[in-house]
C-alpha positions in Angstrom: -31.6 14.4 -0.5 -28.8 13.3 -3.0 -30.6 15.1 -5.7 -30.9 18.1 -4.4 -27.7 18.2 -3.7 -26.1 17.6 -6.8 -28.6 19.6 -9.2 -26.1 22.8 -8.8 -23.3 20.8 -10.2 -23.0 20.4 -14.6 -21.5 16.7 -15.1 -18.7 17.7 -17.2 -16.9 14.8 -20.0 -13.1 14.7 -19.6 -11.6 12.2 -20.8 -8.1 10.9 -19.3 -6.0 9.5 -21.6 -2.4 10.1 -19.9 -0.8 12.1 -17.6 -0.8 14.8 -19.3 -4.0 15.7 -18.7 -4.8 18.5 -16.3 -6.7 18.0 -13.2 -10.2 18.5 -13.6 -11.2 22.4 -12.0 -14.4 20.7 -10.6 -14.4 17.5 -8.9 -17.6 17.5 -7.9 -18.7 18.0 -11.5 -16.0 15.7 -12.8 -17.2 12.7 -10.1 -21.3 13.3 -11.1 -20.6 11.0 -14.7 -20.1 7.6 -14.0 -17.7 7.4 -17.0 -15.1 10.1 -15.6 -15.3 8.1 -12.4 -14.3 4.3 -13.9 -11.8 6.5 -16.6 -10.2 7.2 -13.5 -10.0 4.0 -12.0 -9.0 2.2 -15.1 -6.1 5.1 -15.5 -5.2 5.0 -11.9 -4.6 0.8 -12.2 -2.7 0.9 -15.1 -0.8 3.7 -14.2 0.2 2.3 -10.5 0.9 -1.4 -12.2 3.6 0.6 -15.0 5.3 2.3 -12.2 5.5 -0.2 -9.7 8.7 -0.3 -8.1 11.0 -2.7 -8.8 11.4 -4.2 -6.0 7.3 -4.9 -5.2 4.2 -6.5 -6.4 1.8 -4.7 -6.7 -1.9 -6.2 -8.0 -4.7 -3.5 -8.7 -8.1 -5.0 -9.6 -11.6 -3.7 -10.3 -10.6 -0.5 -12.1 -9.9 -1.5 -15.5 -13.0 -1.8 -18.4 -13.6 -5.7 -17.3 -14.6 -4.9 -13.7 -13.2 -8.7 -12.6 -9.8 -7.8 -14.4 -6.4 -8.3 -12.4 -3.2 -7.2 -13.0 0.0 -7.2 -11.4 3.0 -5.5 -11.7 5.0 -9.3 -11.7 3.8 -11.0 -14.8 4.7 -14.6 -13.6 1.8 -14.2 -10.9 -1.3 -16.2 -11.1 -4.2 -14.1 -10.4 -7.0 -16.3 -11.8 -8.3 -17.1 -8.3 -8.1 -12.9 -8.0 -11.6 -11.9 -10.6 -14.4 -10.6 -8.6 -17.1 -8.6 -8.9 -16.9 -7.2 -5.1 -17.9 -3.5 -5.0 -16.3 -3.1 -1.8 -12.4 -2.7 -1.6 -12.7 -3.6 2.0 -13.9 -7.1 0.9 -11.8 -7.5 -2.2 -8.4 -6.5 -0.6 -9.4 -9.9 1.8 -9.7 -11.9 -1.5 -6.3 -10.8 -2.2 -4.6 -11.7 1.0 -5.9 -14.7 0.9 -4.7 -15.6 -2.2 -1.4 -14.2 -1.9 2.1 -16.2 -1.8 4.2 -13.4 -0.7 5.8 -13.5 2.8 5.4 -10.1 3.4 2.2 -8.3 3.1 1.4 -4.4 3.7 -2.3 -3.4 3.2 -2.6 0.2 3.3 -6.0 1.5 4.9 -7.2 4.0 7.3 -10.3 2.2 7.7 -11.3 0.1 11.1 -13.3 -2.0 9.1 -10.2 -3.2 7.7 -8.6 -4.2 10.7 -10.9 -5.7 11.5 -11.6 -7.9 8.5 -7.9 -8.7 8.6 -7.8 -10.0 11.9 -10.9 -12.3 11.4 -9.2 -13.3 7.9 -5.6 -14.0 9.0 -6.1 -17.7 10.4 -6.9 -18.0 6.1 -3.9 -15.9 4.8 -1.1 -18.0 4.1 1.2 -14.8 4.2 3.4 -14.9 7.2 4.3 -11.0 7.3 0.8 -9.3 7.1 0.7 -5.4 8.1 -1.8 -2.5 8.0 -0.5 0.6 7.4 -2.6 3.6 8.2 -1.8 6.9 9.6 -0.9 10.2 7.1 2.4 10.6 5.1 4.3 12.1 8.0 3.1 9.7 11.1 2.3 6.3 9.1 2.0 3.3 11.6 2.3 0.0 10.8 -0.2 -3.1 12.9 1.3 -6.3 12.7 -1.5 -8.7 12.2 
């Protein structure tokens, strides 16, 4: 079925360098190479980590060339324990809490599954403050965990 489906689209190269560079016209053409896909990611991670805010850590993992890579807006954080090769977010994001020595925590998801992985985790994450935040930009809701 997923072949049919994507033989009308023409995988198309664009390379993202900065942010400079337009939107792609066609996402479903853009998405169909694997390489505009991680070019993304790896672009998105560094991108988020430069412009952290000031006052937050932020740690984005899995996107950059070395898919067990970990960076983090605070250079003085260990993130050794942080290098996996999980696929899923939903089970990486876990790995994080767990590992995390902050006191306050804010996972943002609109996923159950994540919930619900949080609240079988917390008895494991150290973080006293742990929140979910889901909802859309106007009506965000935060779950204490």
């Amino acid at each position: 079925m997923r072949d049919r489906c994507t033989k009308s689209t023409r995988p198309i190269q664009h390379v993202i360098e900065d942010d400079s560079v337009p939107f792609p016209h066609s996402w479903p053409n853009f998405l169909e190479l694997p390489d505009n896909k991680s070019d993304l990611a790896r672009f998105l991670s560094e991108h988020i980590i430069v412009n952290a805010p000031s006052n937050k850590v932020v740690v984005a993992a899995g996107g950059f060339v070395d898919e067990r890579e970990v960076q983090s807006s605070e250079r003085a954080i260990d993130l050794s324990a942080l290098g996996a090769t999980h696929e899923e977010a939903d089970t990486r994001l876990i790995v994080h809490c767990v590992n995390s020595s902050l006191n306050n925590t804010v996972v943002s998801a609109r996923d159950t599954d994540i919930l619900l992985l949080l609240v079988a985790h917390v008895p494991h994450i150290p973080c006293p403050n742990l929140y979910m935040m889901s909802g859309t930009v106007k009506k965000r809701k935060y779950f204490n965990i």
